[in-house]
ChimeraX commands (.cxc) that place a marker at each C-alpha (Angstrom):
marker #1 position 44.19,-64.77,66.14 radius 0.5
marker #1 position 41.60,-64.84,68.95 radius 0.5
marker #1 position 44.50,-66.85,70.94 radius 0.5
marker #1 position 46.76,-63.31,70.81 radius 0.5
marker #1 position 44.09,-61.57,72.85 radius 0.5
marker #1 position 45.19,-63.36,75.99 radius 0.5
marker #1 position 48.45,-62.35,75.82 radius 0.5
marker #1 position 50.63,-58.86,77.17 radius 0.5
marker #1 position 52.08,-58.75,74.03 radius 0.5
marker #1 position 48.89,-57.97,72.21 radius 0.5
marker #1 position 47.40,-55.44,75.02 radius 0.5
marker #1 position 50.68,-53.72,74.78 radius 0.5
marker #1 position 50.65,-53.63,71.07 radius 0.5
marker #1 position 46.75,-53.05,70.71 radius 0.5
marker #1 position 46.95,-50.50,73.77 radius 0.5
marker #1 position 49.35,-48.42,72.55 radius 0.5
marker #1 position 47.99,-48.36,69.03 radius 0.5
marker #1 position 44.77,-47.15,70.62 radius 0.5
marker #1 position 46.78,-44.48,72.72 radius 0.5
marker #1 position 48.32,-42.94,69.71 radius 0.5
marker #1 position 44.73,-43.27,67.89 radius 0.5
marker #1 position 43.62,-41.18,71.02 radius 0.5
marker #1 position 46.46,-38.52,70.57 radius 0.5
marker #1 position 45.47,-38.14,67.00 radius 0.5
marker #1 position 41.52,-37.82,67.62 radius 0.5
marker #1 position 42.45,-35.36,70.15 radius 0.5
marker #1 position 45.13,-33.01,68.81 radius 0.5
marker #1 position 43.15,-31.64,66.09 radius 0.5
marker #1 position 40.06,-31.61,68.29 radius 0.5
marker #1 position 41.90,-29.53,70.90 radius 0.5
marker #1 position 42.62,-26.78,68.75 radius 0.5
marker #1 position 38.81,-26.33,68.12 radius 0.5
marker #1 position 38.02,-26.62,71.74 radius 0.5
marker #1 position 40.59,-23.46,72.33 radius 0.5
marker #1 position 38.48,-21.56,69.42 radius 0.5
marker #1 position 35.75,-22.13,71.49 radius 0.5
marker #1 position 34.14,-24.73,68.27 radius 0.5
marker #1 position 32.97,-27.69,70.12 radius 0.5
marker #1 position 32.66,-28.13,74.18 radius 0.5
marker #1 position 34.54,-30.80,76.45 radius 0.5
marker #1 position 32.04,-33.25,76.16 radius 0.5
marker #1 position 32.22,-33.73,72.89 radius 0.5
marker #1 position 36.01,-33.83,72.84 radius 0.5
marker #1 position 36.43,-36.69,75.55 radius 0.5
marker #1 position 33.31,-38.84,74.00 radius 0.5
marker #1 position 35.07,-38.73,70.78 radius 0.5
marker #1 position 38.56,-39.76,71.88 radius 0.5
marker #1 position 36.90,-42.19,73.94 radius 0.5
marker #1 position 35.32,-43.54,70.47 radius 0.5
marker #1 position 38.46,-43.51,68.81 radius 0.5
marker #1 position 39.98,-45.37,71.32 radius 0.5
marker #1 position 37.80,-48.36,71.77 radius 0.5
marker #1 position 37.60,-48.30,67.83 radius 0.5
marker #1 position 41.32,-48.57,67.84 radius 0.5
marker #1 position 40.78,-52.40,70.41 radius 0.5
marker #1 position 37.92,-53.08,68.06 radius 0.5
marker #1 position 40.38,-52.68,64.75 radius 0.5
marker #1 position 43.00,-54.45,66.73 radius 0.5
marker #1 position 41.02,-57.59,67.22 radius 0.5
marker #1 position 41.77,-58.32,62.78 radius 0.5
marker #1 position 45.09,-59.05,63.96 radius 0.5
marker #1 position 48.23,-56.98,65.21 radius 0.5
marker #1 position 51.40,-57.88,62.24 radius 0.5
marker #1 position 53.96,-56.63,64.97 radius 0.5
marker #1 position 52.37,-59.53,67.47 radius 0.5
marker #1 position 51.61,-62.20,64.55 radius 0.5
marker #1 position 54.59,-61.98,63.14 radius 0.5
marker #1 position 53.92,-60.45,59.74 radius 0.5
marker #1 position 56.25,-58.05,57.96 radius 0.5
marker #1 position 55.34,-55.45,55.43 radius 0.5
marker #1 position 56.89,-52.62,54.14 radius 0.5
marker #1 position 57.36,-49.19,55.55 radius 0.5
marker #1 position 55.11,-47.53,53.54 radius 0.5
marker #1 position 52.56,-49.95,53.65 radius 0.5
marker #1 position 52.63,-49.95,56.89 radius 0.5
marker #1 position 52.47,-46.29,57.08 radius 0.5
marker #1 position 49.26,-46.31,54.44 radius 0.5
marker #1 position 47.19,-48.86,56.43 radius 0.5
marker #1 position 48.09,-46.74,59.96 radius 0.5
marker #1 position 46.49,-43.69,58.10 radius 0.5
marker #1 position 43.66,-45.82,56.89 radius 0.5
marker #1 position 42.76,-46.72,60.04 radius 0.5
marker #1 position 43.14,-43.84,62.57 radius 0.5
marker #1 position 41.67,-41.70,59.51 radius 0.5
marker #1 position 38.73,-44.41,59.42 radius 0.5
marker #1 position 38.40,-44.49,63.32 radius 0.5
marker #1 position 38.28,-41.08,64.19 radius 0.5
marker #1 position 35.47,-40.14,61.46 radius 0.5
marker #1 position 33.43,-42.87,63.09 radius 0.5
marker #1 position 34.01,-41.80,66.29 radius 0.5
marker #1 position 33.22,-37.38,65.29 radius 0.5
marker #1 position 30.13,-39.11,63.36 radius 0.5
marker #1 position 29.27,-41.49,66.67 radius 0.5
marker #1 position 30.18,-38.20,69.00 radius 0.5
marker #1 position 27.95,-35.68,66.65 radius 0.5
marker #1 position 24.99,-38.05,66.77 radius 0.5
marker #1 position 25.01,-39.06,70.34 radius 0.5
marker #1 position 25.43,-34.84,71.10 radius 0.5
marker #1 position 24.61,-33.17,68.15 radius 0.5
marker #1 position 23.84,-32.88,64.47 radius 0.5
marker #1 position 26.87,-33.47,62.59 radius 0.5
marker #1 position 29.29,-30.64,61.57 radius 0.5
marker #1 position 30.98,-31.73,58.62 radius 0.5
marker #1 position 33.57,-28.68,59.35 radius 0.5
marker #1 position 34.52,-29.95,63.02 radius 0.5
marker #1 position 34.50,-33.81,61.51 radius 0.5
marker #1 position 36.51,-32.89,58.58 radius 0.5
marker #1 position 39.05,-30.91,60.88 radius 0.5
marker #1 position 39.12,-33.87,62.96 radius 0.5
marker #1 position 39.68,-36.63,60.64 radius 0.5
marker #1 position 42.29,-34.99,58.19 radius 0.5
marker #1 position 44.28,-33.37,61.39 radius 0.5
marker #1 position 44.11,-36.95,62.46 radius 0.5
marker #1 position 45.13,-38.49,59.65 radius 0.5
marker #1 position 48.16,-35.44,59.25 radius 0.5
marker #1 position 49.26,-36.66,62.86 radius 0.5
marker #1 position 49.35,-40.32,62.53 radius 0.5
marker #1 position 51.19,-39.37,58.97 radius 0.5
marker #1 position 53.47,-37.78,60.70 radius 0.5
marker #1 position 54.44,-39.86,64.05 radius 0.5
marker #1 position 54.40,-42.85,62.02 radius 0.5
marker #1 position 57.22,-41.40,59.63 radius 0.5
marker #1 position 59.34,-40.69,62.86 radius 0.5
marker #1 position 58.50,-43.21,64.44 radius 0.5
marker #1 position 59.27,-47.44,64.90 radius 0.5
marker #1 position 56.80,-49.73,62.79 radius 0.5
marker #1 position 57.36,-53.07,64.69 radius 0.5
marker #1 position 55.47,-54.42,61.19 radius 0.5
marker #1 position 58.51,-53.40,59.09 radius 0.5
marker #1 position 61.12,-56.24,58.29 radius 0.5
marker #1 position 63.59,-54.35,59.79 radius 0.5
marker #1 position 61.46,-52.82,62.91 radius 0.5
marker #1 position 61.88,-48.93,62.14 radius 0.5
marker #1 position 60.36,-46.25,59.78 radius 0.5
marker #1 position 64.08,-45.35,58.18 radius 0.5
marker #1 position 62.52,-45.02,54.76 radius 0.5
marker #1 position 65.63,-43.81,53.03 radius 0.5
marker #1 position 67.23,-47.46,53.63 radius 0.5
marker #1 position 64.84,-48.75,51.55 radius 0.5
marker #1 position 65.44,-48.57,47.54 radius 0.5
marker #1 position 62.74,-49.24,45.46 radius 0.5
marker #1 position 63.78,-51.17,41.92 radius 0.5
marker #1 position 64.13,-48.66,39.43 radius 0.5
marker #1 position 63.15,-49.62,35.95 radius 0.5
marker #1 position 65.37,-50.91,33.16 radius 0.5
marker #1 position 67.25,-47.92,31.11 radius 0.5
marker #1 position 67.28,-47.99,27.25 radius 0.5
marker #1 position 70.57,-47.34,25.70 radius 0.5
marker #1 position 69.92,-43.97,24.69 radius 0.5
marker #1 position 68.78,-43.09,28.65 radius 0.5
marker #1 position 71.73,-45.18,29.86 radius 0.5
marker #1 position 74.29,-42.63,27.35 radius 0.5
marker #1 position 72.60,-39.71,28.75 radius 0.5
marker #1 position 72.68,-40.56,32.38 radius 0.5
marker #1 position 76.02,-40.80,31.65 radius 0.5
marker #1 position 76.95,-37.60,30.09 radius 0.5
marker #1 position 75.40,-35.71,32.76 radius 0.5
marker #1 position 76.89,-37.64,35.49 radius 0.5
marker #1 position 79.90,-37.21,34.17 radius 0.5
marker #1 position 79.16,-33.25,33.35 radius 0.5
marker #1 position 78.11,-33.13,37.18 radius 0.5
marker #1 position 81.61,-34.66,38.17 radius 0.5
marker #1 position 83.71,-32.39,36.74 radius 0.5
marker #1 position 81.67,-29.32,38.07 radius 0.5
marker #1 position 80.88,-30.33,41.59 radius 0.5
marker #1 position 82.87,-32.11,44.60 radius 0.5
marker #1 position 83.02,-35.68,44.75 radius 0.5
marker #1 position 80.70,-36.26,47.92 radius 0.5
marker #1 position 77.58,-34.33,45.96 radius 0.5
marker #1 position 74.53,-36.06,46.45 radius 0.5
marker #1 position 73.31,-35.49,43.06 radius 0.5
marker #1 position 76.52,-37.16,41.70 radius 0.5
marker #1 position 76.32,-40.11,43.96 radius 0.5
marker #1 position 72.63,-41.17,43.50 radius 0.5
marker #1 position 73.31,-40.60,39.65 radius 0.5
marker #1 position 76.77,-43.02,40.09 radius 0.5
marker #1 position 74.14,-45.46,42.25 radius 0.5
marker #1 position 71.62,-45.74,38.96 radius 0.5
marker #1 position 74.19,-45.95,36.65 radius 0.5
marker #1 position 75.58,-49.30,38.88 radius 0.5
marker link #1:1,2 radius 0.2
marker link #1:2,3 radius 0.2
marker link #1:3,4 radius 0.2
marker link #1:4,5 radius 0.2
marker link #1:5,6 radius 0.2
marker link #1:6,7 radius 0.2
marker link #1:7,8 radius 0.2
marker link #1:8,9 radius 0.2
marker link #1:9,10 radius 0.2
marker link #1:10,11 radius 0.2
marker link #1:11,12 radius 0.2
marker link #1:12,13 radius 0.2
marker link #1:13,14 radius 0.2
marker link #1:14,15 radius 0.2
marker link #1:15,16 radius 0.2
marker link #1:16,17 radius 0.2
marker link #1:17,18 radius 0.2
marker link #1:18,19 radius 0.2
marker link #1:19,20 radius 0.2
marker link #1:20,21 radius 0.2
marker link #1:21,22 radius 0.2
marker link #1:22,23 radius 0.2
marker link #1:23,24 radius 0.2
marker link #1:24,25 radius 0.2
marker link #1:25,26 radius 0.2
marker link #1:26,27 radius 0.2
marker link #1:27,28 radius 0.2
marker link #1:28,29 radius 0.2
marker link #1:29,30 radius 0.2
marker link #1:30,31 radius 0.2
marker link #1:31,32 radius 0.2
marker link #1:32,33 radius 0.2
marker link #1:33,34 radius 0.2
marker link #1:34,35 radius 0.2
marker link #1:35,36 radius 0.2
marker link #1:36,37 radius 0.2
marker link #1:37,38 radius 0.2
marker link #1:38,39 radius 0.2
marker link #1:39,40 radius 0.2
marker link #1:40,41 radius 0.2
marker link #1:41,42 radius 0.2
marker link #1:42,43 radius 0.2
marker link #1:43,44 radius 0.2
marker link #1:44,45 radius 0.2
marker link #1:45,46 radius 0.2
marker link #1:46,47 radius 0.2
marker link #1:47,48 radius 0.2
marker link #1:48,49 radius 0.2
marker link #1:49,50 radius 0.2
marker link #1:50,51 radius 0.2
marker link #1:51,52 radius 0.2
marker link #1:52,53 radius 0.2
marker link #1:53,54 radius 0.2
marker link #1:54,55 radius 0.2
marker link #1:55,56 radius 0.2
marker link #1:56,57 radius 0.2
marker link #1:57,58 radius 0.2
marker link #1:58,59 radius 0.2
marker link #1:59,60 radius 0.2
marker link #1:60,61 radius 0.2
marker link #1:61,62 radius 0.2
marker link #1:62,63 radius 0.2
marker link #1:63,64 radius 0.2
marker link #1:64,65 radius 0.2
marker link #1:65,66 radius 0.2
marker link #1:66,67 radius 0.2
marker link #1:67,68 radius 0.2
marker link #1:68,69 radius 0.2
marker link #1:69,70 radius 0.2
marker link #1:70,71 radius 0.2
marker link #1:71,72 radius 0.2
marker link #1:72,73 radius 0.2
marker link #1:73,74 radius 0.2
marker link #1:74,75 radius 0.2
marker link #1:75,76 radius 0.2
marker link #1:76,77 radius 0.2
marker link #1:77,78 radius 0.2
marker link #1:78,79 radius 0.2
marker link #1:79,80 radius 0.2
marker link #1:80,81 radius 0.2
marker link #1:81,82 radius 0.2
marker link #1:82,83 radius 0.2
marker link #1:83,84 radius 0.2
marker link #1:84,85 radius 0.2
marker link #1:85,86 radius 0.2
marker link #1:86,87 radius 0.2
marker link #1:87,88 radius 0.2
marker link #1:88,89 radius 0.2
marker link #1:89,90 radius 0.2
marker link #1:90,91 radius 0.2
marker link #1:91,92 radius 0.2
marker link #1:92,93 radius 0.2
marker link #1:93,94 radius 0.2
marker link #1:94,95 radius 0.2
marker link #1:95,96 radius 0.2
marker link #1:96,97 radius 0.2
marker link #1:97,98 radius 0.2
marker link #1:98,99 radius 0.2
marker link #1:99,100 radius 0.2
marker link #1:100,101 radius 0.2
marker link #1:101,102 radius 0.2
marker link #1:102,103 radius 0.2
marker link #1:103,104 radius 0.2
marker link #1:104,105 radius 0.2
marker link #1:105,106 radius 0.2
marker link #1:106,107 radius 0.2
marker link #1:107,108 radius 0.2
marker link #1:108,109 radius 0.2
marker link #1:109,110 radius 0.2
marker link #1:110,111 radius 0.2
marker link #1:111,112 radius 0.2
marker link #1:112,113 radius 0.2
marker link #1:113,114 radius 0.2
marker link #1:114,115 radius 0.2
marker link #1:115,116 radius 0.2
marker link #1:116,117 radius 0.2
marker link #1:117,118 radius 0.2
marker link #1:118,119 radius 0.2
marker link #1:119,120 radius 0.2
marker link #1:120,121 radius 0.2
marker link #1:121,122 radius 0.2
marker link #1:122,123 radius 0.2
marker link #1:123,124 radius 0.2
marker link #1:124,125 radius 0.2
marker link #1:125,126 radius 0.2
marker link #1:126,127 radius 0.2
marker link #1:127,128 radius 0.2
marker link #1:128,129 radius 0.2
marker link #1:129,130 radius 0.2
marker link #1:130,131 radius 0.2
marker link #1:131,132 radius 0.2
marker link #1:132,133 radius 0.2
marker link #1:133,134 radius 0.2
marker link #1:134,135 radius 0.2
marker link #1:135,136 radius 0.2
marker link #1:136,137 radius 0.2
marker link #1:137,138 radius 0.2
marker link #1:138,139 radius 0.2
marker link #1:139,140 radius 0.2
marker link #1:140,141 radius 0.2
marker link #1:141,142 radius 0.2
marker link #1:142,143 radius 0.2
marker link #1:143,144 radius 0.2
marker link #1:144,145 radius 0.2
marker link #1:145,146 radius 0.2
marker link #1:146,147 radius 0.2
marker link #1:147,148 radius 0.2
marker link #1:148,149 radius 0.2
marker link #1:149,150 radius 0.2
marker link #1:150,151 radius 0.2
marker link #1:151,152 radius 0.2
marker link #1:152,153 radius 0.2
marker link #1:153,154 radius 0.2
marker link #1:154,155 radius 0.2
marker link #1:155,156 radius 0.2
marker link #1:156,157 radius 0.2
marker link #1:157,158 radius 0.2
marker link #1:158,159 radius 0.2
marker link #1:159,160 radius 0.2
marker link #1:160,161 radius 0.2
marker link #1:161,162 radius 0.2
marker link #1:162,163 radius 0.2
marker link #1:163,164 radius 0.2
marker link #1:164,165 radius 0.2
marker link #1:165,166 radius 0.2
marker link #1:166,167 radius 0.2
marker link #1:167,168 radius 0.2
marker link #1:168,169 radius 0.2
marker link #1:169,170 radius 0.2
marker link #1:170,171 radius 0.2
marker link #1:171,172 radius 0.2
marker link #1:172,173 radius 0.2
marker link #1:173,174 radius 0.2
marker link #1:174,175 radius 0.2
marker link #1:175,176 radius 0.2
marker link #1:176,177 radius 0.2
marker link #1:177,178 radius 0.2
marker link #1:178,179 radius 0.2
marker link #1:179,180 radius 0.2
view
């Protein structure tokens, strides 16, 4: 993996990682710098942590530039993981190099960051994905085997919901797609 480090793909892949890492250090902290909670310095030093934790995570390996797939919300969980993980190491880094630690500001910080990265990431393109984009409502997950007595009563209501509602329904349809 070392090899990866000397190409654009991986400073693209690892620099933009770190950018949105940055965004979600900051967004949180920015509110609290508008109350008038925690002063500039500490703001930049801890998106500047965040960031160069970001590179430092990157270095295990980048799936979009090695090649690895995973699913969406995989993807998603280990993205959370990480910028959740990097940005309470950099508030803890920031409050020691500045401050004492306030757990309030740090716990703002980390969940607003993890809230953020939860959030772009479902809107946004996973390159790690086998298909290359967050569209998690293309992905089905197996359902388990119905018993014959759940099987019958799928089917009564589905065909109770037929009679009563138009054909394009979505309840209707995603009952027709479990029944098939």
């Amino acid at each position: 993996m070392t090899h990866d480090l000397l190409t654009l793909d991986w400073w693209t892949a690892a620099g933009q990682r770190a950018a949105y890492t940055a965004l979600a250090a900051l967004l949180p902290l920015a509110a609290l710098l508008i109350a008038g909670d925690v002063d500039v310095l500490y703001v930049l030093l801890v998106v500047a942590l965040a960031l160069l934790a970001s590179l430092a995570t990157s270095l295990a390996g980048l799936p979009e530039v090695t090649g690895r797939d995973t699913s969406p919300w995989i993807a998603v969980l280990v993205r959370v993981t990480k910028t959740s993980a990097q940005t309470l190491a950099a508030n803890l880094v920031g409050s020691v190099v500045l401050t004492d630690v306030d757990w309030h500001i740090t716990g703002t910080a980390v969940a607003g960051a993890a809230l953020t990265t939860l959030v772009r990431t479902l809107m946004a393109y996973l390159p790690e994905t086998p298909t290359g984009a967050a569209e998690f409502g293309e992905f089905e997950l197996a359902a388990p085997a119905l018993s014959a007595a759940e099987r019958t009563h799928l089917e009564q209501l589905h065909a109770a919901l037929a009679d009563d509602s138009t054909p394009d329904d979505p309840a209707v349809t995603a009952l027709g797609k479990i029944l098939t």
